[in-house]
C-alpha positions in Angstrom: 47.1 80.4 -61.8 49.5 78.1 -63.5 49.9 77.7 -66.9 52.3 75.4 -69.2 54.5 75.8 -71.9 53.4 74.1 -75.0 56.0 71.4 -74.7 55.4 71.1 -71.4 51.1 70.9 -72.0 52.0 68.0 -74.5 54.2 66.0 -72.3 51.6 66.8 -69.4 48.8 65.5 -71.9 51.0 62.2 -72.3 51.8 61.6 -69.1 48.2 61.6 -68.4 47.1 59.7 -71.2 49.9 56.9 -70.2 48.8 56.5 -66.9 45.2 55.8 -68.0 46.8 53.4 -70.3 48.3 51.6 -67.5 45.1 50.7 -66.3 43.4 49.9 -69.2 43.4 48.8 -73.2 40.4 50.6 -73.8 39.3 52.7 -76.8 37.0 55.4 -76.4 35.3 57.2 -79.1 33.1 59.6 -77.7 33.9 61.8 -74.9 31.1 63.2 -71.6 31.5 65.5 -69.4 29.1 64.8 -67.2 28.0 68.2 -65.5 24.8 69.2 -63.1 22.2 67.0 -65.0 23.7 64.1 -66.0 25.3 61.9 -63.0 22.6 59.2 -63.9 24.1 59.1 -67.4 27.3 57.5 -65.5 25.3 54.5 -64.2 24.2 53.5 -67.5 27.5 53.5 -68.3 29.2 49.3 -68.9 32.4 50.6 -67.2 35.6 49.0 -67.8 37.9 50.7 -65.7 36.9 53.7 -63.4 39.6 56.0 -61.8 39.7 58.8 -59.3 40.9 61.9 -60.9 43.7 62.4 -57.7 45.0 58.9 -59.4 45.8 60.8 -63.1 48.2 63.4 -62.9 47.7 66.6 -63.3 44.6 66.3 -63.0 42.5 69.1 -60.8 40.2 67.6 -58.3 35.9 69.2 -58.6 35.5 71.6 -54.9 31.4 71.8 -56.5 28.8 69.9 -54.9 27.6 67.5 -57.3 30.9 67.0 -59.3 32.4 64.0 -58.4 35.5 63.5 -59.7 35.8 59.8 -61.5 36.9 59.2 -64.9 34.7 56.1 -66.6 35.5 54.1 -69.4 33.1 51.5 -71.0 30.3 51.3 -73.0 26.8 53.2 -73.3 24.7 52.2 -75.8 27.5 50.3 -78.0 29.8 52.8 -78.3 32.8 52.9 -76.5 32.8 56.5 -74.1 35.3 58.3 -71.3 32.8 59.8 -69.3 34.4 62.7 -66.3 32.3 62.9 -63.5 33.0 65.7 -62.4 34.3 69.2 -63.9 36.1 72.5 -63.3 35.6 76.1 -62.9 37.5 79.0 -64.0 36.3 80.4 -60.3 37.6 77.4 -58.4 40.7 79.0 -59.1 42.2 77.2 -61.8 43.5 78.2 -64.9 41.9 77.8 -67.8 44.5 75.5 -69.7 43.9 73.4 -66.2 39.9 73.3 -66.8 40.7 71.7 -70.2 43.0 69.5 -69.4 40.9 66.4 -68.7 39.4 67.7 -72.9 43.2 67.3 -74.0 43.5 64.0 -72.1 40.5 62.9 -73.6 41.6 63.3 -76.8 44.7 61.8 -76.5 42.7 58.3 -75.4 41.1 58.9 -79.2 38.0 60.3 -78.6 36.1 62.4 -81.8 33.6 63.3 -80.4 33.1 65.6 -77.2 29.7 65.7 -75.6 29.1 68.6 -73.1 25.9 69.3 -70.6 25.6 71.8 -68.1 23.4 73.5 -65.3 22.3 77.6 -67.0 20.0 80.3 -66.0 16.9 80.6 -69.0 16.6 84.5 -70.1 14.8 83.4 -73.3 11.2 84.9 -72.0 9.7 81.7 -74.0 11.5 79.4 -72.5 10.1 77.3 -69.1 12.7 76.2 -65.9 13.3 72.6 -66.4 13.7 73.2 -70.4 16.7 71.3 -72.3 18.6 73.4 -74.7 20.6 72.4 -77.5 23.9 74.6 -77.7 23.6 75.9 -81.5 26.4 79.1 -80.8 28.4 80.4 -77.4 29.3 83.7 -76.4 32.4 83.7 -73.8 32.7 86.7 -71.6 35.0 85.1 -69.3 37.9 87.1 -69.7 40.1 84.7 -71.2 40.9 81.7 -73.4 42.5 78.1 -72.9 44.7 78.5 -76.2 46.3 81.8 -75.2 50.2 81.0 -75.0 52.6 78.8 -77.2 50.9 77.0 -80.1 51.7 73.7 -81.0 50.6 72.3 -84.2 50.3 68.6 -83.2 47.5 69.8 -80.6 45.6 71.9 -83.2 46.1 74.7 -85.1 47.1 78.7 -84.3 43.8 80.0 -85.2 41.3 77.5 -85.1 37.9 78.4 -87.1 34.6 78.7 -84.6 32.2 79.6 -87.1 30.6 75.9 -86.5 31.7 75.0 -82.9 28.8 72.6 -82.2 28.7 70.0 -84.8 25.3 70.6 -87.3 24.9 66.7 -87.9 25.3 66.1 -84.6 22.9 68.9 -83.9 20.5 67.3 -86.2 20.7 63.8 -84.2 19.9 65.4 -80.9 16.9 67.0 -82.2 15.5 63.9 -83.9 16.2 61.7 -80.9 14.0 64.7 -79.2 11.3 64.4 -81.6 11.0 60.7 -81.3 11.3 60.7 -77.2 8.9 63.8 -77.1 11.5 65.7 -75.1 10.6 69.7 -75.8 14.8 70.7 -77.0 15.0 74.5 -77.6 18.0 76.0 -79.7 20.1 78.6 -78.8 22.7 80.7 -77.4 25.1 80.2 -74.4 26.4 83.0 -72.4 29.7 81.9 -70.4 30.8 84.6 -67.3 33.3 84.0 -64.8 30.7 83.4 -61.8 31.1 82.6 -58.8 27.9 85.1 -57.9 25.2 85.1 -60.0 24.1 88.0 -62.4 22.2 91.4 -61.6 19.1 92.3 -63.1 21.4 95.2 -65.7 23.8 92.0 -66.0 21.0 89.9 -67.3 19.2 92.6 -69.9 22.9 93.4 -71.0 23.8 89.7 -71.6 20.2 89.2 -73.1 20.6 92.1 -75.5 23.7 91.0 -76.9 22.3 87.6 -78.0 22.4 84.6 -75.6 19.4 82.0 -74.5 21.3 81.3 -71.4 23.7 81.4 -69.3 26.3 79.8 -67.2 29.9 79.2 -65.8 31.3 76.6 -67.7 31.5 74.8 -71.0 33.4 77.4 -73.3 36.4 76.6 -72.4 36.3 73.0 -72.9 34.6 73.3 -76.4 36.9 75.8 -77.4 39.8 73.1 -76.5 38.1 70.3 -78.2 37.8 72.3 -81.7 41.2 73.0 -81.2 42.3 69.5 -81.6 39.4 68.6 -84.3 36.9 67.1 -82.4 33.1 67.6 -82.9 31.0 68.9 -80.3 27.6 68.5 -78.4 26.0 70.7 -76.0 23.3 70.5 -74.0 21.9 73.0 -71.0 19.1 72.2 -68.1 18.1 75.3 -67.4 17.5 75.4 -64.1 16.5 78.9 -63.1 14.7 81.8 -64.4 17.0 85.2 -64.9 14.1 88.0 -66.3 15.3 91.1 -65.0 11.2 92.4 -64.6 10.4 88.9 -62.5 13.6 88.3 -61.0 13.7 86.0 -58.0 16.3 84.6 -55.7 18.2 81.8 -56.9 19.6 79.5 -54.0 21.8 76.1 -55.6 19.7 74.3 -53.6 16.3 75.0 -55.9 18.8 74.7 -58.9 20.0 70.9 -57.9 16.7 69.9 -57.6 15.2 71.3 -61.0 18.5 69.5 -62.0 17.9 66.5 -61.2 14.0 66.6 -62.0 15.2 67.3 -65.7 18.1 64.4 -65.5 16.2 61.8 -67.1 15.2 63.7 -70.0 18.4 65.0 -70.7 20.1 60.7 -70.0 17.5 59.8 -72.6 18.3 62.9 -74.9 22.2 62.0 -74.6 22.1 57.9 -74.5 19.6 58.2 -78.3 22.6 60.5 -79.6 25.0 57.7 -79.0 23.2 55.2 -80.1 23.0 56.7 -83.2 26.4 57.6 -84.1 27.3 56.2 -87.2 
């Protein structure tokens, strides 16, 4: 898997970031990534300019059903937004300075704010298929990290501090917008692993014992990225399947599309309130 030197990352990032502006004057603020659960998100979305990731270079190209692979700019809910449609996998075969890359990108077009969903299996025995959960903490057990290499300061510091990787205020919006849409929004832990298989019944007690809600193939990376270069973060998981080691049934991604999409609206509603409330 490739990975760049840190001059080369920043001239990659700019190259990027140029050819967007080629296409367009806009501004965003807020950056989605639009993952399993959220494609109707994108049509609420005023768009300004859309582009086909193969049109932005460097840029990967989604091989998952569902992912789509269109960068939106516009405006949902009066703030100005770059939505991805579309994301990438550590198990696609990329690398993971790759898998951020669109996070870095993003940045660069002067987003603050980074706003993450994702598709999870539930091991929180309370916890129902179909359930939103707000990301308070992340474990990642993927076996790498995005910022392993050359540092450069201008992209964010050496050793960035995680102790708060998903913004509290922001935190604190999501659950209010909840509350006043009656959408039920648990709290807790995601559990990143490499995939592409899903977990074994020892898997899932070990994962579960060592502290996570949840879990899933995605979404570390990119938060750790957008810390990195001082953004704040939202998360939000659809948990799609059940993973109780004692009950454990099999999971096809068929079954975990469709509880996907049965819990889109919510999550659109949960997501659009947030931005409408960003000060």
């Amino acid at each position: 898997m490739e990975r760049w030197s840190g001059e080369e990352l920043v001239q990659r990032i700019r190259s990027a970031g140029d050819a967007i502006r080629t296409r367009t004057g806009y501004q965003a603020r807020v950056g989605i990534i639009l993952g399993t659960g959220l494609g109707a998100l994108a049509e609420e979305i005023t768009p300004e300019t859309i582009i086909p990731y193969e049109e932005i270079p460097d840029f990967p190209v989604p091989t998952v059903e569902t992912h789509s692979g269109r960068m939106l700019l516009g405006d949902l809910a009066g703030q100005p937004v770059v939505a991805m449609q579309g994301r990438f996998h550590l198990y696609e075969g990329y690398s993971l300075q790759q898998v951020t890359f669109p996070v870095r990108v993003m940045r660069d077009l002067g987003a603050e704010v980074l706003i993450v969903s994702n598709a999870c299996g539930g091991m929180n025995p309370m916890w129902d298929v179909g359930d939103l959960m707000l990301i308070a903490d992340h474990i990642n057990l993927l076996g790498d990290n995005p910022l392993i290499g050359p540092n450069l300061e201008q992209l964010g510091p050496r050793f960035p501090d995680m102790s708060e990787p998903y913004d509290l205020e922001l935190q604190r919006l999501a659950l209010e917008v909840a509350r006043d849409e009656r959408i039920t929004l648990r709290r807790g832990v995601y559990l990143a692993v490499p995939g592409p298989n899903l977990e074994t019944r020892a898997e899932y007690r070990f994962l579960r014992l060592i502290g996570a809600d949840v879990v899933g193939m995605s979404t570390v990376p990119e938060v750790i990225v957008a810390v990195h270069g001082g953004m704040k973060v939202l998360g939000v998981s659809i948990i799609t399947d059940s993973c109780l080691p004692d009950a454990l049934k099999p999971a096809s991604v068929e079954e975990i599309i469709r509880v996907a999409n049965e819990a889109e609206p919510k999550l659109t509603r949960l997501i659009r309130g947030v931005v409408a409330r960003l000060s």
